[in-house]
Every structure is written in structure tokens, then in C-alpha cells.
Backbone of each chain as nested JSON, in Angstrom:
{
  "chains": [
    {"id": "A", "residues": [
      {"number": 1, "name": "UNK", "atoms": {"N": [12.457, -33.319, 60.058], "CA": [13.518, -32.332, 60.316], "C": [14.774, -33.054, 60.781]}},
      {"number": 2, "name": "UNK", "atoms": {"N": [16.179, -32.948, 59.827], "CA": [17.512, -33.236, 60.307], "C": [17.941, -32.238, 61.093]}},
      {"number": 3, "name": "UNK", "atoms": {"N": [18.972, -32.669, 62.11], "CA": [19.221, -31.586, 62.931], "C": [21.001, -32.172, 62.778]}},
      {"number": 4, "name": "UNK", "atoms": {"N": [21.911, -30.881, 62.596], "CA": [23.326, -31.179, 62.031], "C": [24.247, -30.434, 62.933]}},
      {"number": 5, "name": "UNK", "atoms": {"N": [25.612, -30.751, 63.804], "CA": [26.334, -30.02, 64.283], "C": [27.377, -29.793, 63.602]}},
      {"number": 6, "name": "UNK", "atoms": {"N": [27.611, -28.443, 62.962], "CA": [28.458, -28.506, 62.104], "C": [29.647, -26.963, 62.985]}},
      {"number": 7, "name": "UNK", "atoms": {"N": [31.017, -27.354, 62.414], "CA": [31.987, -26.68, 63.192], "C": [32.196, -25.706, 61.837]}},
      {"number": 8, "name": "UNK", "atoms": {"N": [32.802, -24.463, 62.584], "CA": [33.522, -23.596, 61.284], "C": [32.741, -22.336, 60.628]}},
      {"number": 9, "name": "UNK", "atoms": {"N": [31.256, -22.8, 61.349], "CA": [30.584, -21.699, 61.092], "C": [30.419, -20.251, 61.684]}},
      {"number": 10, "name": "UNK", "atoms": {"N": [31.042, -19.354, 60.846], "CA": [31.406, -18.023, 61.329], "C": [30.638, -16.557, 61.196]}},
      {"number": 11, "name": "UNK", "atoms": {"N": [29.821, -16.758, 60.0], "CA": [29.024, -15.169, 59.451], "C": [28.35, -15.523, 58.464]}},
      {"number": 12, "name": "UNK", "atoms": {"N": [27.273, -14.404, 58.573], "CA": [26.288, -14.535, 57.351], "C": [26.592, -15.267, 55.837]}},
      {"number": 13, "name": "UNK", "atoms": {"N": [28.067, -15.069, 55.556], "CA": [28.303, -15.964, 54.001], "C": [28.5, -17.418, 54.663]}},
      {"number": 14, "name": "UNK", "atoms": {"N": [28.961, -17.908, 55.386], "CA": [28.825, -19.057, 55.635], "C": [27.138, -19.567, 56.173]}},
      {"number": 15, "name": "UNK", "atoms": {"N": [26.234, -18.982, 56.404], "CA": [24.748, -19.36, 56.38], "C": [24.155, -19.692, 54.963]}},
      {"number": 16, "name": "UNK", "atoms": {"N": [25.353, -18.905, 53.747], "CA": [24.617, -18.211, 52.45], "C": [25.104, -19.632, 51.603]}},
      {"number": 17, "name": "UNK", "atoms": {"N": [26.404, -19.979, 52.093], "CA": [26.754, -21.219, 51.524], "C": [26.248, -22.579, 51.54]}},
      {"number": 18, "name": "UNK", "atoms": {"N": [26.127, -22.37, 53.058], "CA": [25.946, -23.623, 53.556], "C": [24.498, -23.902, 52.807]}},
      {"number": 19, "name": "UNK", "atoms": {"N": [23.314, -22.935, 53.096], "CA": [22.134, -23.11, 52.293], "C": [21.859, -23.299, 50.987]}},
      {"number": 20, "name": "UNK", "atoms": {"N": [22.704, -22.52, 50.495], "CA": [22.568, -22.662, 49.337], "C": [23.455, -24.247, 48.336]}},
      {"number": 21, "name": "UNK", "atoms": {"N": [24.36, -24.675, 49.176], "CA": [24.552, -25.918, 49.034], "C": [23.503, -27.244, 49.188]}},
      {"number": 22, "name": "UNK", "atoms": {"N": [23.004, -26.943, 50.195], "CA": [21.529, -27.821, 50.223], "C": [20.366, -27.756, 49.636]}},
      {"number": 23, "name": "UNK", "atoms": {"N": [20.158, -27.136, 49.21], "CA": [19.59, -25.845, 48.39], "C": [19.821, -26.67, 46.561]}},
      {"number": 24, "name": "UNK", "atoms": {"N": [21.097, -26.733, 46.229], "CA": [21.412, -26.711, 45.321], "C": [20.955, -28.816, 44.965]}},
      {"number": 25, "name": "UNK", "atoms": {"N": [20.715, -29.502, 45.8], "CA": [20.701, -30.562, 46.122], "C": [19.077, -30.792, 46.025]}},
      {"number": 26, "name": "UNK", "atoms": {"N": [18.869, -29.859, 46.724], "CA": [16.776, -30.232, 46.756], "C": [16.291, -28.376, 46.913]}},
      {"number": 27, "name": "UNK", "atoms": {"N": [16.081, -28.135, 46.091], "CA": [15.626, -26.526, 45.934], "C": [14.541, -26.495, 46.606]}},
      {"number": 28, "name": "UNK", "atoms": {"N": [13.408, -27.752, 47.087], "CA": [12.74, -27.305, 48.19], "C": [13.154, -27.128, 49.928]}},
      {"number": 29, "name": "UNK", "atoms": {"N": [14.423, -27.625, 49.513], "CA": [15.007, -27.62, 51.042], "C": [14.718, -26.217, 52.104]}},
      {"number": 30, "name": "UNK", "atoms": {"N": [14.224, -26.608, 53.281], "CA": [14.222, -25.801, 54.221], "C": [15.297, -25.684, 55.437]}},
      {"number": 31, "name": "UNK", "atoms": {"N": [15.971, -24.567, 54.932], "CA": [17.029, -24.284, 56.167], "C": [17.417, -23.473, 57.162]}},
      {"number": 32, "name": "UNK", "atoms": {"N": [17.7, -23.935, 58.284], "CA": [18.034, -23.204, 59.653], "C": [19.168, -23.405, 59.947]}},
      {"number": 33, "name": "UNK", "atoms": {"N": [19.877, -21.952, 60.472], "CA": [21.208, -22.306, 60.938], "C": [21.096, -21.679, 61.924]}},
      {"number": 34, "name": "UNK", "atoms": {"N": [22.412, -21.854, 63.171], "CA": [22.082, -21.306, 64.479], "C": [23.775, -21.465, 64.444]}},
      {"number": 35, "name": "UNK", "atoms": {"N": [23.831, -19.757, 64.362], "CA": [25.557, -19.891, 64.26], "C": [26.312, -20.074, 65.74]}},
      {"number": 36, "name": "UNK", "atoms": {"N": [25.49, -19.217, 66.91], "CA": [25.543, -19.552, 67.748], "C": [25.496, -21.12, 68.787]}},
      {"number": 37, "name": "UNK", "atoms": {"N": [24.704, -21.79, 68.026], "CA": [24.816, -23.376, 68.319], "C": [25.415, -24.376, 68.108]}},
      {"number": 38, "name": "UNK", "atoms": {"N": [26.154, -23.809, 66.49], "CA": [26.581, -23.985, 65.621], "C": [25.725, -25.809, 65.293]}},
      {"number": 39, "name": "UNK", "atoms": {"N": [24.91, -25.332, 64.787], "CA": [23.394, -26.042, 64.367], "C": [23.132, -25.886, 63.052]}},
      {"number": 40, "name": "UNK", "atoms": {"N": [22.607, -26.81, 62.294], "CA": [22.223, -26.532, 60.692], "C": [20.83, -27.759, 60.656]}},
      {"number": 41, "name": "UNK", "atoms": {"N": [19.757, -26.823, 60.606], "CA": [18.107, -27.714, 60.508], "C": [17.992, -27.583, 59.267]}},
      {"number": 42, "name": "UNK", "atoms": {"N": [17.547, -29.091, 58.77], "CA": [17.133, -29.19, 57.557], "C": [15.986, -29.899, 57.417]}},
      {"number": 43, "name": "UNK", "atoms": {"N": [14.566, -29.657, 56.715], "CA": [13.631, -30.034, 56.183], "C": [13.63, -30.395, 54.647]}},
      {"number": 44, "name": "UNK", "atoms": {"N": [13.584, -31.304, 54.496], "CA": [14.031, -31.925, 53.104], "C": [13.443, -33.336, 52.725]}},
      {"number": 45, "name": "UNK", "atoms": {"N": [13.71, -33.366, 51.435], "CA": [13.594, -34.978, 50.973], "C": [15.131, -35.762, 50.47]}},
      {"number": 46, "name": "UNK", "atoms": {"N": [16.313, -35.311, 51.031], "CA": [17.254, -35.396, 50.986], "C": [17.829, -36.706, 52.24]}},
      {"number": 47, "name": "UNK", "atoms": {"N": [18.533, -37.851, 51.943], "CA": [18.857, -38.252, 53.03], "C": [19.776, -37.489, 53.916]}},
      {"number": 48, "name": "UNK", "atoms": {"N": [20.288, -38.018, 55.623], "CA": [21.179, -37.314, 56.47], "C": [22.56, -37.688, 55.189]}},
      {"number": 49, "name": "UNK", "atoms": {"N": [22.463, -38.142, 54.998], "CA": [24.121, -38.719, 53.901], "C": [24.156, -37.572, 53.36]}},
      {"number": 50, "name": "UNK", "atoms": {"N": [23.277, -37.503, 52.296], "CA": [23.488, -36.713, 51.226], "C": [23.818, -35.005, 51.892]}},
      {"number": 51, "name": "UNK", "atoms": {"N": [22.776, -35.079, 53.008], "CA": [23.03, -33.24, 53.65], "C": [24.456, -32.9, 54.404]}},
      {"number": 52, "name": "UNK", "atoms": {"N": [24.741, -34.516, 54.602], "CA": [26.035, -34.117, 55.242], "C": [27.2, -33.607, 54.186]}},
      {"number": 53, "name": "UNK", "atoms": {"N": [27.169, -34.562, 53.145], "CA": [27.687, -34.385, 51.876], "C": [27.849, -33.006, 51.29]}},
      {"number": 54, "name": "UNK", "atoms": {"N": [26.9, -32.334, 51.632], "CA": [26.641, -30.94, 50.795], "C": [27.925, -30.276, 51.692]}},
      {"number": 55, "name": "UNK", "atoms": {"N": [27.387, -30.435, 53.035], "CA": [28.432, -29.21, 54.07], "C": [29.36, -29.198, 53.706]}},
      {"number": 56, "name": "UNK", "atoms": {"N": [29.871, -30.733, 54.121], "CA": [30.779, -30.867, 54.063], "C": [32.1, -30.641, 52.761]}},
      {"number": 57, "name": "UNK", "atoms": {"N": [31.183, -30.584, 51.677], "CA": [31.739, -30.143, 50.219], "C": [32.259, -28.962, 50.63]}},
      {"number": 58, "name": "UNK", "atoms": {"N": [31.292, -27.78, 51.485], "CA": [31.696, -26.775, 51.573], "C": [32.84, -26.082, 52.751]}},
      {"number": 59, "name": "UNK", "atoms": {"N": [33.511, -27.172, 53.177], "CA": [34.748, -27.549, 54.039], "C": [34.596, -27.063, 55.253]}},
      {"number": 60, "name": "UNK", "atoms": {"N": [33.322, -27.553, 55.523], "CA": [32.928, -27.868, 57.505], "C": [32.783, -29.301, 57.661]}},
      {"number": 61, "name": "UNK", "atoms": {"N": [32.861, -29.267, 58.804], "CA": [32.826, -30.459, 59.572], "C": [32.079, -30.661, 60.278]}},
      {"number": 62, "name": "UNK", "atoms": {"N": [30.91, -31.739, 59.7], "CA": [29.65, -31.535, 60.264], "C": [29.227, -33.275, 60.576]}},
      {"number": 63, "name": "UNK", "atoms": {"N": [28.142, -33.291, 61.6], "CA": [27.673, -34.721, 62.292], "C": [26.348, -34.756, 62.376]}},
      {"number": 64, "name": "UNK", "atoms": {"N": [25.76, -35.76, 62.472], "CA": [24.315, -36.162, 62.915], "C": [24.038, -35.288, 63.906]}},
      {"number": 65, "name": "UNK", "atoms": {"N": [23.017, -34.178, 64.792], "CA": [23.086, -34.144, 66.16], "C": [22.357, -35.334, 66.81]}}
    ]},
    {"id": "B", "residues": [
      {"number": 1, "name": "UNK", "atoms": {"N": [50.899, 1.244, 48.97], "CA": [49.706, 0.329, 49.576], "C": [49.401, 1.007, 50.576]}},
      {"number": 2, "name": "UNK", "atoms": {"N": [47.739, 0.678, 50.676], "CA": [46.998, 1.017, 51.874], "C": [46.65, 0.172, 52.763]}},
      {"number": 3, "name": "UNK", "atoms": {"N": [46.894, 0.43, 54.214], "CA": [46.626, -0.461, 54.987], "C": [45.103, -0.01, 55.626]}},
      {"number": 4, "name": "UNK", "atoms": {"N": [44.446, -0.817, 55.911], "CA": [43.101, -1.135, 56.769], "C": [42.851, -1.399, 58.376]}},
      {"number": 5, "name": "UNK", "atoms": {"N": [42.049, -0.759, 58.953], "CA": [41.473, -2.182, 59.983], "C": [40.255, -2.477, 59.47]}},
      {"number": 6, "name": "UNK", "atoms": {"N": [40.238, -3.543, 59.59], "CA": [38.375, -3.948, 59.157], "C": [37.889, -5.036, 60.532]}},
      {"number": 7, "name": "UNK", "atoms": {"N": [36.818, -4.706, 60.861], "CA": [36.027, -5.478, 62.065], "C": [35.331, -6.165, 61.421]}},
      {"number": 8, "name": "UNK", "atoms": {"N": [35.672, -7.634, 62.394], "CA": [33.872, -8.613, 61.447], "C": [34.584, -9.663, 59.988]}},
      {"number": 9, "name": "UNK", "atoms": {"N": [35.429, -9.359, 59.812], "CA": [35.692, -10.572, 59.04], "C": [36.377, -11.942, 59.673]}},
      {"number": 10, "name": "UNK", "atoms": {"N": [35.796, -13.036, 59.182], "CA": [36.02, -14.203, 60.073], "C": [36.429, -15.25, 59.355]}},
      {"number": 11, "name": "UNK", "atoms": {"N": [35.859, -15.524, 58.216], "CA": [36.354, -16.407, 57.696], "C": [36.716, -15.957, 55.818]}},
      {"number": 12, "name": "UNK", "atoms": {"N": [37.346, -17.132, 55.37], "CA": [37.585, -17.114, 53.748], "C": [36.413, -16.679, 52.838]}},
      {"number": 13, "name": "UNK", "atoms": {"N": [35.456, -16.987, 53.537], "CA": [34.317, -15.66, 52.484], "C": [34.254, -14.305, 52.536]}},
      {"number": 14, "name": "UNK", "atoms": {"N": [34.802, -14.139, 53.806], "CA": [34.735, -13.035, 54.02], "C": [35.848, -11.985, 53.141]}},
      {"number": 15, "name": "UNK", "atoms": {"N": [36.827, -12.889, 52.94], "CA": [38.177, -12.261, 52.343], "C": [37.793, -12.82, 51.372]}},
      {"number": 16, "name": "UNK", "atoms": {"N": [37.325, -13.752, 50.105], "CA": [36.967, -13.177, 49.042], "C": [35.964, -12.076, 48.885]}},
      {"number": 17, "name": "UNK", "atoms": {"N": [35.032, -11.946, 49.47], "CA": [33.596, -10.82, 49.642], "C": [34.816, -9.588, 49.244]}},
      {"number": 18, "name": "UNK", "atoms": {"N": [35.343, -9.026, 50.437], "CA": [36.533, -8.052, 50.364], "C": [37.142, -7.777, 49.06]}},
      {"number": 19, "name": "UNK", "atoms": {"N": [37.463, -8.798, 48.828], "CA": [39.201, -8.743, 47.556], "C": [37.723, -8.552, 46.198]}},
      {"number": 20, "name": "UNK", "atoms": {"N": [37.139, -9.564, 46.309], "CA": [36.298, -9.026, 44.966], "C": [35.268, -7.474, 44.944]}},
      {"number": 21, "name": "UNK", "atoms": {"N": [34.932, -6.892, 46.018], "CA": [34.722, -5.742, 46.223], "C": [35.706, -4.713, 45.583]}},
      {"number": 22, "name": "UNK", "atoms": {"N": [36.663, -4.771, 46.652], "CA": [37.717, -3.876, 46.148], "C": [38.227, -4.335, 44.199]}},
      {"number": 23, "name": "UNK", "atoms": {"N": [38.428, -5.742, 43.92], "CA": [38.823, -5.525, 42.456], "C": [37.706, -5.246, 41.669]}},
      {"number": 24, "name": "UNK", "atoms": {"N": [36.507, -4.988, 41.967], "CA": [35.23, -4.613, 41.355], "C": [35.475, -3.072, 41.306]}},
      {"number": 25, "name": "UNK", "atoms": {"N": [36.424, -2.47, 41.813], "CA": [36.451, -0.912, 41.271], "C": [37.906, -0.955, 40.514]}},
      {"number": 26, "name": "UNK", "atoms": {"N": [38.916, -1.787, 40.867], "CA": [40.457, -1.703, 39.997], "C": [40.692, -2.879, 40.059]}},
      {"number": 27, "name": "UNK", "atoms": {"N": [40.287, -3.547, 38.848], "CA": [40.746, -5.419, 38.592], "C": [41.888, -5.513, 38.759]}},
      {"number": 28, "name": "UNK", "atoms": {"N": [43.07, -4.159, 38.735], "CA": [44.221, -4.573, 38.601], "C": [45.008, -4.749, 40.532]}},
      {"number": 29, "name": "UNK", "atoms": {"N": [44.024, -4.202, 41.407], "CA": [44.093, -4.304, 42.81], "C": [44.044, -5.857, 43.417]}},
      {"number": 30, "name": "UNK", "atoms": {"N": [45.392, -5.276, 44.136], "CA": [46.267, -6.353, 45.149], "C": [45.796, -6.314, 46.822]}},
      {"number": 31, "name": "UNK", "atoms": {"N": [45.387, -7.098, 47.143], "CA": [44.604, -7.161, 48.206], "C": [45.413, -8.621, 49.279]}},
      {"number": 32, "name": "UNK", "atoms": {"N": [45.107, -8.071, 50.418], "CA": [46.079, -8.829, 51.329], "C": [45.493, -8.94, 52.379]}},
      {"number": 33, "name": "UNK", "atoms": {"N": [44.754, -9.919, 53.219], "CA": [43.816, -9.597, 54.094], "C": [44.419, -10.735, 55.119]}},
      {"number": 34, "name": "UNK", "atoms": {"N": [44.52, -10.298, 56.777], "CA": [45.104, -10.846, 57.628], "C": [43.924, -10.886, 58.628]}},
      {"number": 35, "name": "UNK", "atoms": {"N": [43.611, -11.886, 58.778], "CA": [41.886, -12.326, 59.849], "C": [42.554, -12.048, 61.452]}},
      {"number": 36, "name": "UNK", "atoms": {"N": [43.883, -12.921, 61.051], "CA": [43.843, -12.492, 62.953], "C": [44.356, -11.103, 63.098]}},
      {"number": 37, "name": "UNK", "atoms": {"N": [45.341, -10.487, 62.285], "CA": [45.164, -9.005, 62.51], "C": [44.312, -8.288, 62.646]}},
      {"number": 38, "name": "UNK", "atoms": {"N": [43.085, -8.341, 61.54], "CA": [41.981, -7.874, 61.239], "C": [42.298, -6.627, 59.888]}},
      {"number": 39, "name": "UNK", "atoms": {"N": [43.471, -6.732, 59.302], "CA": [43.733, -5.653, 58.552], "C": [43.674, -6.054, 56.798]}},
      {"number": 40, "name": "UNK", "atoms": {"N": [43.394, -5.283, 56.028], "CA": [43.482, -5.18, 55.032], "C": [44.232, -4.318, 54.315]}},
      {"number": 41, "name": "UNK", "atoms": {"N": [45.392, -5.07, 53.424], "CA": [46.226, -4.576, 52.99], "C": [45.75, -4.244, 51.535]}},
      {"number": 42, "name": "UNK", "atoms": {"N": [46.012, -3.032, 50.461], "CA": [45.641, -2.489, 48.986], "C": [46.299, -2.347, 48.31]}},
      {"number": 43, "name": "UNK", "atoms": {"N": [47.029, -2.787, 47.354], "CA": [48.109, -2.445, 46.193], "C": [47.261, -1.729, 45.616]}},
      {"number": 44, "name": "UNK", "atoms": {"N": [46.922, -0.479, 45.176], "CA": [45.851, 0.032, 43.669], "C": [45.881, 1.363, 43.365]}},
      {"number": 45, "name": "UNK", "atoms": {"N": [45.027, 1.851, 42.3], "CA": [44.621, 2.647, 42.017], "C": [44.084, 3.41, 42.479]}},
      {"number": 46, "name": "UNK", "atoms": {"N": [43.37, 3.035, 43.407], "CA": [41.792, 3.653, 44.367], "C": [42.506, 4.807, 45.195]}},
      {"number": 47, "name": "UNK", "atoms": {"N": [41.648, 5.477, 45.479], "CA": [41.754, 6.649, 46.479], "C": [41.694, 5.631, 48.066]}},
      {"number": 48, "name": "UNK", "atoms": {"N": [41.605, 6.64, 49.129], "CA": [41.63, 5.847, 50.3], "C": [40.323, 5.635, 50.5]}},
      {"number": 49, "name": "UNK", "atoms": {"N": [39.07, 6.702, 50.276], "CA": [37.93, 6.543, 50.344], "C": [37.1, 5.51, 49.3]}},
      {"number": 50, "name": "UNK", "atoms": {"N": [37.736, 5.02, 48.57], "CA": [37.032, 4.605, 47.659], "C": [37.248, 2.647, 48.12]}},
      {"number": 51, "name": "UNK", "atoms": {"N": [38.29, 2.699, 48.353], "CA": [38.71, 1.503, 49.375], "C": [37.818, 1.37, 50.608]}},
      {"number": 52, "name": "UNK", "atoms": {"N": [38.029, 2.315, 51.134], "CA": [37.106, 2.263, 52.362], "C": [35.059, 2.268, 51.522]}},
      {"number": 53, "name": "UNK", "atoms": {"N": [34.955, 2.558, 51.072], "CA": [33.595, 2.791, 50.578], "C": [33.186, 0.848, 50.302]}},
      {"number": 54, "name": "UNK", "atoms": {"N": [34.393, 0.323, 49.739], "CA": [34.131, -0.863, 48.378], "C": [33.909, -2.058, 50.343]}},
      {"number": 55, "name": "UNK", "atoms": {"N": [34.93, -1.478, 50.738], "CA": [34.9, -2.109, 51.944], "C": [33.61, -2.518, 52.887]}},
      {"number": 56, "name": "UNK", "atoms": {"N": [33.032, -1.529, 53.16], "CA": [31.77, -0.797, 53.618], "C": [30.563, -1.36, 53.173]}},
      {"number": 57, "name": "UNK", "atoms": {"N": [30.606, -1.302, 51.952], "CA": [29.601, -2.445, 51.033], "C": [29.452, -3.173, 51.664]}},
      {"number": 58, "name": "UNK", "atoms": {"N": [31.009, -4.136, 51.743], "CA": [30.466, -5.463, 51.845], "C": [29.414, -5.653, 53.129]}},
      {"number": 59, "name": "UNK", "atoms": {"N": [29.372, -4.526, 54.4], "CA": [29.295, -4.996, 55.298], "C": [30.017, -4.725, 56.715]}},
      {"number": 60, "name": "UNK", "atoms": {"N": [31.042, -4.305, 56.362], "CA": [32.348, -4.222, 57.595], "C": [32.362, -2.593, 58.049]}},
      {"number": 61, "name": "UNK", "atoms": {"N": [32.905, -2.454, 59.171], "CA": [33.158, -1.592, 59.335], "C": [34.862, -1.527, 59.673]}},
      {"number": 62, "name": "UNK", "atoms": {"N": [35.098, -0.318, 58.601], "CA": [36.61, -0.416, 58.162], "C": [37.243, 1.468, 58.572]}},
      {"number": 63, "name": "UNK", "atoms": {"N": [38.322, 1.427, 58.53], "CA": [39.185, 2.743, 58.848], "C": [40.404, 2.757, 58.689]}},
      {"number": 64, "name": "UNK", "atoms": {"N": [41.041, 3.784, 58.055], "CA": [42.576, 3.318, 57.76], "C": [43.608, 3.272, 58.832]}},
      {"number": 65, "name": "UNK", "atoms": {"N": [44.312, 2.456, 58.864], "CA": [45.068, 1.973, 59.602], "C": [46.609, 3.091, 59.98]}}
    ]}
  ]
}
């Protein structure tokens, strides 16, 4: 499990994106977001690079936690 | 034009979600959406209810302004 602090995250379409961006990368990907934490868990076979890559495509700004 | 309040929209998905709602009943509808106001502006065809309805869909809770 990656664990990601990502900024910018505001409402359900930004959960819908963000997943489905990682998602789109490894379709077995397992994802958690915690908008309140502003947290993004990922279970994957994806490196931290590549997951950061995805978010960040989707114009957040996101880090290792 | 019709003006809006809409609660709950936060970010740029949210205002496409909106604008493609509303042009999903009049493609030819002009849509103007202000986050920190919270208002939604309508160039169209639509009745007021029908705006408010497309609105509603998405999610929001909306009332004319």
C-alpha cells in the first residue's frame, strides 16, 4: 500500500478522477481517498513514480506521504 | 439570462458536470459559473425549472437567484 498527500482535492468528481486515472494505468488498482486528509491509498503494481504521475496529470499536487 | 445560487460546487469538475448538464437539454446554452460566488449564470432556451431540474441532477442544491 502507497500512501499519497495530494492538495486540491475537493468533491466526489475529483475522487472519480483521480481513480480513475490510476485506474486507467493498472485496472487492478485499489483506491482510497480521504478528502478530508487529503490522502490518496493505493494498492497496486504500479511504481510511487508512475502513481504520482497519474495525479498529477490530473492537475494536483501530490507527494510521497 | 438566468441567474442561480448553487451550493456544493468546488472545483472545475464541478462546473463542467453543470455546463454539460444544462447543454444536455439546449446545446445552444451559455453557462457562466462563479465558485466563489456560488452562482450560476444561463443564456438559453430552458424554462427556469428545467435549469434548476438539469442542475439538481447533477447533485447540487440550486434556487434562483
Amino acid at each position: 500500500m502507497q500512501t499519497f498527500n495530494v492538495q486540491g482535492m475537493s468533491c466526489g468528481h475529483c475522487v472519480k478522477a483521480i481513480t480513475e486515472a490510476v485506474q486507467a494505468k493498472d485496472p487492478a488498482a485499489q483506491v482510497q481517498i480521504d478528502l478530508g486528509a487529503r490522502t490518496v491509498q493505493v494498492q497496486s503494481s504500479l511504481s510511487v513514480d508512475a502513481v504520482l504521475q497519474a495525479i498529477k496529470e490530473e492537475g494536483y499536487e501530490a507527494s510521497p506521504a
